[in-house]
C-alpha positions as CSV (number, residue, x, y, z in Angstrom):
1,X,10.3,-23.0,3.0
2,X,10.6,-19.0,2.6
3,X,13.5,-18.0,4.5
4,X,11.8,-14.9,6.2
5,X,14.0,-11.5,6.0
6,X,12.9,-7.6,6.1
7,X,9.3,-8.9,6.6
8,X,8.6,-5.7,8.1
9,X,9.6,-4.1,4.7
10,X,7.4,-6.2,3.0
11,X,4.1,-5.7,5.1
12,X,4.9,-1.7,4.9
13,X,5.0,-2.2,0.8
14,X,1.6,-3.7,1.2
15,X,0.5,-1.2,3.6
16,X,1.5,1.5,1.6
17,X,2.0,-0.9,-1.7
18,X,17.1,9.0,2.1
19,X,15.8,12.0,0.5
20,X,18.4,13.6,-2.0
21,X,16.0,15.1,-4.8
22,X,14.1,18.2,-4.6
23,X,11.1,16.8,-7.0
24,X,8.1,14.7,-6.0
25,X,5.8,11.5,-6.0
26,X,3.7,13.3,-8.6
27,X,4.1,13.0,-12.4
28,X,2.3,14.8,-15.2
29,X,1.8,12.9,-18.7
30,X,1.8,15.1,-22.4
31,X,-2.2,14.7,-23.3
32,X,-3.0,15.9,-26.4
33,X,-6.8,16.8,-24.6
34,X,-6.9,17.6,-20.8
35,X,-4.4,17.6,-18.2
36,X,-3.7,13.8,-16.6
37,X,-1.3,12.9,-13.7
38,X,-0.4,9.9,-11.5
39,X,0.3,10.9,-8.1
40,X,2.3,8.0,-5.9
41,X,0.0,7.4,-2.6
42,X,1.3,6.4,1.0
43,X,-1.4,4.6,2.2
44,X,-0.7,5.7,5.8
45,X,0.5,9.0,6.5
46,X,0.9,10.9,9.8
47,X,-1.1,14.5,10.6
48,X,2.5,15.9,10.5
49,X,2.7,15.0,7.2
50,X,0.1,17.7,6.1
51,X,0.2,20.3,4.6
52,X,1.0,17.5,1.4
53,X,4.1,18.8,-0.8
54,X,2.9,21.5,-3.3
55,X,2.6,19.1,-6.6
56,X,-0.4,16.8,-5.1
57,X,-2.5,19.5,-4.2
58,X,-1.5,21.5,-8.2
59,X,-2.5,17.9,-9.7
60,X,-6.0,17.5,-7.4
61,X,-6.6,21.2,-7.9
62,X,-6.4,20.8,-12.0
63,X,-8.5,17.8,-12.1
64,X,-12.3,17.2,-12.4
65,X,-12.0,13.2,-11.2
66,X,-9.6,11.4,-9.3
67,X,-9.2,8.1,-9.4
68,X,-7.3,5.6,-6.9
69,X,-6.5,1.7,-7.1
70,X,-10.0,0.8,-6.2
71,X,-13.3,2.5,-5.3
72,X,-12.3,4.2,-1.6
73,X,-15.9,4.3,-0.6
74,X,-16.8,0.8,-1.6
75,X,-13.7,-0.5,0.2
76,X,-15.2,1.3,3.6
77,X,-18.3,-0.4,2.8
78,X,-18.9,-3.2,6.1
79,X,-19.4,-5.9,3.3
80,X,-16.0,-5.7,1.9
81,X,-14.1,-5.1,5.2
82,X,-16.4,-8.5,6.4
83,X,-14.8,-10.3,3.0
84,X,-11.3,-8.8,3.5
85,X,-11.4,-9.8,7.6
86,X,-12.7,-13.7,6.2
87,X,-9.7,-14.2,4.1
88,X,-7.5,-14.1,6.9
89,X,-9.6,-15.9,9.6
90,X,-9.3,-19.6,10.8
91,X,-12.8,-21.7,10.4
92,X,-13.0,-25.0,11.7
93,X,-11.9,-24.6,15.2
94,X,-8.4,-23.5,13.9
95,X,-6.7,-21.3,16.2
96,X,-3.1,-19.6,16.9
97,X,-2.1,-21.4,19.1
98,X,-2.8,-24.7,17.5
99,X,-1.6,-23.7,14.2
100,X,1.8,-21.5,15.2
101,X,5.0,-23.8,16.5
102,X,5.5,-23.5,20.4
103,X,8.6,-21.0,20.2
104,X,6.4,-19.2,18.2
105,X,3.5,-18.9,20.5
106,X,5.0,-18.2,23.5
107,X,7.0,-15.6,21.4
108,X,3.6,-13.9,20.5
109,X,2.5,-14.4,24.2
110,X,5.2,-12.3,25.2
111,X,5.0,-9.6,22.5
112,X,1.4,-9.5,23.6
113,X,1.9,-9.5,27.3
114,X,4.9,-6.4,26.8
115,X,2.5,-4.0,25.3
116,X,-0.7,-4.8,28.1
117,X,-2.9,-6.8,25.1
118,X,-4.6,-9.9,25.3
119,X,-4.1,-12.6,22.8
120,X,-7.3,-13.8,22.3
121,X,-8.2,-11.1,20.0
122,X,-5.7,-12.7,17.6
123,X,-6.6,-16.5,18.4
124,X,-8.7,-17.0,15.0
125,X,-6.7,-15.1,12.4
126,X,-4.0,-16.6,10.1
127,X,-0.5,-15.9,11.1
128,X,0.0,-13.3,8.1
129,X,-3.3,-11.6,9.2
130,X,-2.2,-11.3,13.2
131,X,1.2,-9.7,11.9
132,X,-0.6,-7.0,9.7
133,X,-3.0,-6.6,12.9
134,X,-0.2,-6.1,14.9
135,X,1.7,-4.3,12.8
136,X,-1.3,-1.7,11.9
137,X,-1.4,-1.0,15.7
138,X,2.3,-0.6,16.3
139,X,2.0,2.2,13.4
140,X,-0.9,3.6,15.4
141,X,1.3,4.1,18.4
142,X,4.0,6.2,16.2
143,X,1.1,8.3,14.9
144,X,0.7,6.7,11.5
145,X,-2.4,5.6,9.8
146,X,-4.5,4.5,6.5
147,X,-6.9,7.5,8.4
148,X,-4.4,10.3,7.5
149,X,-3.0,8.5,4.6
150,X,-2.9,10.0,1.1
151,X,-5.7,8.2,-0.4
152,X,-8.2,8.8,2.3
153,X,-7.3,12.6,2.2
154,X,-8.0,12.8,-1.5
155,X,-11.3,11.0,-1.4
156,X,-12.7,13.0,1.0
157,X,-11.7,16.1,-0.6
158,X,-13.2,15.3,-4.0
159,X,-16.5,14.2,-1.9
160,X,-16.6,17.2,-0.4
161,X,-15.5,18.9,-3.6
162,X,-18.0,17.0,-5.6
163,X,-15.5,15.6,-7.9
164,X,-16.4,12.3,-9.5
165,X,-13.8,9.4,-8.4
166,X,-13.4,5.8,-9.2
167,X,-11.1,2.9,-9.2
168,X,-8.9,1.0,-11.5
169,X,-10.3,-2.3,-10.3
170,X,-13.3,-4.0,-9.0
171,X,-13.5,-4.2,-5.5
172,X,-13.8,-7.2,-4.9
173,X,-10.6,-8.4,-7.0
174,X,-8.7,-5.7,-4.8
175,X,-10.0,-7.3,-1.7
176,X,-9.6,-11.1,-3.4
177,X,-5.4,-10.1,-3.3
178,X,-5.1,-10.3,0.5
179,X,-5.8,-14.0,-0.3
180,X,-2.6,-13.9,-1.9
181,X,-0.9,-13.5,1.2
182,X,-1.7,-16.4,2.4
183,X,-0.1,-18.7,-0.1
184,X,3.3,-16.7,0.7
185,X,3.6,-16.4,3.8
186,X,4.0,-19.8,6.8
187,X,4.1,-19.4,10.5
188,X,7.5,-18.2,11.1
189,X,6.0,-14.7,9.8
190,X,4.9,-14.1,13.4
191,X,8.3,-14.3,14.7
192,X,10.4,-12.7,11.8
193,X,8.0,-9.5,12.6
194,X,8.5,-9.8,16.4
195,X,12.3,-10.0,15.7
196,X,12.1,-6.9,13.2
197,X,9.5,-4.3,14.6
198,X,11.8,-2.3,16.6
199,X,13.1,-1.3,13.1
200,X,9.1,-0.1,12.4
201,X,9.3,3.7,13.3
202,X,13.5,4.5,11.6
203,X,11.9,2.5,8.2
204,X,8.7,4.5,8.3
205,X,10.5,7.9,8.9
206,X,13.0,7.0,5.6
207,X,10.3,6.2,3.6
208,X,8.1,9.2,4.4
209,X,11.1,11.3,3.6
210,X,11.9,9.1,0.2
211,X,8.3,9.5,-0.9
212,X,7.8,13.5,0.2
213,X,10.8,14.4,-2.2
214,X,10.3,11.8,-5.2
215,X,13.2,10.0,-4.5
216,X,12.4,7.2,-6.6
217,X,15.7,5.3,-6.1
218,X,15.3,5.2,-2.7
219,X,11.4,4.3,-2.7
220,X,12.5,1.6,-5.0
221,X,15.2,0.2,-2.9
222,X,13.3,0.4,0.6
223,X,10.2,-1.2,-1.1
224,X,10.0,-3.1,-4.4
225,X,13.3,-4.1,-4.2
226,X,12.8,-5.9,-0.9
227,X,9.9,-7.7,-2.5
228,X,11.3,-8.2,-5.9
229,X,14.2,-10.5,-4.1
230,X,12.6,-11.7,-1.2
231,X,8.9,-12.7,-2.5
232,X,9.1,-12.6,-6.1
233,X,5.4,-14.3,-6.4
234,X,3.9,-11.5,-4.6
235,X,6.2,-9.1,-6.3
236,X,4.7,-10.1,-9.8
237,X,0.7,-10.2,-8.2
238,X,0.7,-7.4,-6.5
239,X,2.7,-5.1,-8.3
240,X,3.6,-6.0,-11.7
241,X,0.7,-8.2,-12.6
242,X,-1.3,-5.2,-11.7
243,X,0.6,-2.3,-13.7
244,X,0.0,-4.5,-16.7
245,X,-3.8,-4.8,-16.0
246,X,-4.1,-0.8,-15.4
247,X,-2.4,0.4,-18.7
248,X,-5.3,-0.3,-20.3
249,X,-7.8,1.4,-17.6
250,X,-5.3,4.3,-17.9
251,X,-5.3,4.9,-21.4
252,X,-8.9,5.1,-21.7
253,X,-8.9,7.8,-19.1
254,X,-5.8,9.3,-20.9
255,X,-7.8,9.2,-24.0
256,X,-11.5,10.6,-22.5
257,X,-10.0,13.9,-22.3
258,X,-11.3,14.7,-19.0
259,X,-9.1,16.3,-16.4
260,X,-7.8,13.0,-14.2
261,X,-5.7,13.0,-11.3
262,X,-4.7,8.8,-10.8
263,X,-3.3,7.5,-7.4
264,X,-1.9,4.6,-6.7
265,X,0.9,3.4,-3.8
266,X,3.9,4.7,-4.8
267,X,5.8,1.3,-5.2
268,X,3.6,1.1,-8.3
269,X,5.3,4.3,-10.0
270,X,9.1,3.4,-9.7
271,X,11.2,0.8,-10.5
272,X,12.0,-0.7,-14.0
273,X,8.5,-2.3,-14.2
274,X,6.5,0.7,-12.8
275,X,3.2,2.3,-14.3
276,X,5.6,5.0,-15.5
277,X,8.2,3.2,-17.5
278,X,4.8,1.2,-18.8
279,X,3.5,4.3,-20.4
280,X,6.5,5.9,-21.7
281,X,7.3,2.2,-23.3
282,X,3.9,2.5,-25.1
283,X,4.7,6.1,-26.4
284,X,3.2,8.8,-23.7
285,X,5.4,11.7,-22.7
286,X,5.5,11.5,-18.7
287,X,7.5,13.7,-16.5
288,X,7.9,14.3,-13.1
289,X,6.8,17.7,-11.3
């Protein structure tokens, strides 16, 4: 059995994927045709957060299309949010409270009860998918959401902008990955995430901060590194796995010599298996702005 630590880290990684530098999330790569750059998203952001730091607006700005993880608009399509909902829902006649241990139930009774909600909302979904629920709400209550995040601001700039955008995967295989957490992740989720969330709002501030100024040791420690050694199956599917799959995807657009802006959560940019090291292992010239 998973012995369940910083479980709130680990849900923020997904969600998104100590300031000391005075760079950014944003890199630019040498092309020898058009300008390309990988900006590192937060998926959820707060309205304070805006105005963005200087370098993601330069990169959108030079760029004619912009391209995130996965096609933004067909991800808000009700089809795909129906399929994503699904893979985290009981059938059957399943429920919470038949599924989750007693301690844990009455746990998530109380946690409920504290905050004026009613459980039943949460009866039919998986224990992984009531602790992202919950967890999405508790950063709605600190002002932080996928609404204001950096990926949502982009793509409805280059809509409005008439900039062409797509997506490094299908869809569907996006959506498919919350299947993977699932297989990770038991019952005693649900309490490891009661126990943890009062440390929600000082972990978002930190890694706000981290990401504003580029400070890619600390992203990498607040994030992949929490994953890396406490998940290391989900660390390889949802980040590595993935980094490998996009090189490909990346140096086609590197190649096309079109003017790209790429986003992707910033957890995918730093680290020793990031996108970045990727590239410059394959012979591109990347540096940070």
């Amino acid at each position: 059995m998973l012995i369940m630590k910083k479980v709130i880290i680990v849900f923020i990684t997904i969600v998104f994927s100590t300031a000391v530098y005075a760079e950014s999330s944003v890199w630019k790569l040498d092309a020898d045709n058009g300008s390309f750059y990988l900006a590192g998203s937060c998926h959820v952001l707060r309205k304070s957060d805006y105005p963005l730091p200087k370098e993601f607006e330069s990169a959108y700005a030079a760029a004619d299309q912009v391209i995130f993880e996965t096609d933004i608009e067909a991800l808000r399509s009700p089809d795909i949010r129906l399929l994503m909902m699904s893979k985290g829902m009981y059938t059957g006649g399943d429920t919470l409270e038949k599924k989750l241990s007693k301690k844990a139930y009455e746990s998530l009774v109380k946690f409920c009860n504290d905050r004026s909600m009613s459980i039943d909302f949460l009866q039919n979904f998986k224990p992984w998918m009531a602790a992202m629920t919950l967890l999405i709400l508790e950063l709605g209550k600190n002002g932080i959401s996928a609404a204001d995040g950096l990926d949502m601001y982009f793509s409805n700039k280059a809509k409005k902008d008439e900039k062409q955008t797509g997506g490094l995967e299908d869809v569907y295989k996006h959506a498919e990955l919350l299947s993977s957490l699932g297989e990770e992740f038991d019952d005693t989720i649900i309490e490891s995430f009661i126990r943890e969330v009062e440390k929600l709002q000082a972990v978002m501030k930190d890694l706000i901060k981290s990401w504003r100024v580029g400070d890619e040791a600390g992203i990498d420690k607040y994030l992949a590194d929490n994953m890396r050694k406490e998940f290391p199956t989900l660390y390889k599917r949802l980040i590595t796995d993935r980094n490998r799959d996009w090189i490909p995807h990346l140096e086609t657009l590197i190649a096309s010599g079109k003017n790209t802006l790429v986003i992707v959560g910033v957890g995918h940019l730093v680290g020793e298996d990031s996108v970045i090291n990727l590239l410059k292992s394959r012979g591109h010239k990347v540096k940070k702005m």
